[in-house]
N, C-alpha and C positions, 0 to 999 in steps of 0.2 A: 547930630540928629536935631532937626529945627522942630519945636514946638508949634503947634496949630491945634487952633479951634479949644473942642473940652481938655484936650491934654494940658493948655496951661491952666485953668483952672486950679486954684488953693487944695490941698489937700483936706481929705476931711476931717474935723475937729476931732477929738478925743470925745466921746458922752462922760467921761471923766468929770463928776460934782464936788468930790475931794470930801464924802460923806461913803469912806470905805471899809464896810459893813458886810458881809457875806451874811444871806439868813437861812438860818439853817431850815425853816423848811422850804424853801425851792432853791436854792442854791448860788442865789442872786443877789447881785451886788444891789444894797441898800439904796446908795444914791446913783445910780446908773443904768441899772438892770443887766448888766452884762454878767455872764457866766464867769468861773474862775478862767476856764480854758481860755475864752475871747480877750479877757483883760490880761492875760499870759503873751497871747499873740498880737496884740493889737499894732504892735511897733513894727513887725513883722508882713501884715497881711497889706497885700496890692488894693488898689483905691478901690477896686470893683470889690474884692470880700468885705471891705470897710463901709461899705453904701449898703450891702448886703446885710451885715450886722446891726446898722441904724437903723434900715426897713423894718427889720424882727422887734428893733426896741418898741418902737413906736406901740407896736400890741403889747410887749412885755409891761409898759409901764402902766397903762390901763387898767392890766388884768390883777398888776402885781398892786397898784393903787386899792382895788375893789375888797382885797383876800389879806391884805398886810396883817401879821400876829402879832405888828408891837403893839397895836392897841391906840387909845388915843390921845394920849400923854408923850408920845415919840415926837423929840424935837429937831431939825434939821444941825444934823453936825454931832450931835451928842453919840457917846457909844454906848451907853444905854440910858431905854426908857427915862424920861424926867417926870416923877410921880405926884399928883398933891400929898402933903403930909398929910401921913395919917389911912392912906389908902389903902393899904396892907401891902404886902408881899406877892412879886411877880408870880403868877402862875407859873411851873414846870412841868413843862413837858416832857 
């Protein structure tokens, strides 16, 4: 089967940040915003459900930016919170 046109076209990237995080209130990957399910499937899914997926982040990370609970001490890569001393203790939810 000979390739043409969009077919050869690179596959699309992983939104994969390697900042992997689940938060527990929306259920979203910290650095990526993908769901557990989608990062379960990702290796899995044809190039059309993986453009499909990307479309969704774009809003996901927006929204997920606006609402974030770590607060404002949250540093990229870190698995929790990095706090001034002295700040007190995380709130629990």
């Amino acid at each position: 089967m000979a390739l043409t046109g969009d077919s050869a076209a690179a596959p699309a990237a992983s939104p994969c940040t390697g900042v992997c995080r689940i938060d527990g209130h929306s259920g979203l990957c910290a650095g990526c915003a993908r769901s557990l399910d989608e990062i379960a499937r990702w290796r899995g899914m044809g190039e059309a459900e993986r453009l499909q997926v990307l479309a969704r982040l774009r809003g996901r990370t927006t929204a997920q930016d606006a609402v974030s609970p770590a607060g404002p001490w949250q540093t990229e890569g870190s698995p929790e919170p990095a706090r001034p001393a002295g700040s007190g203790p995380l709130p629990v939810d």
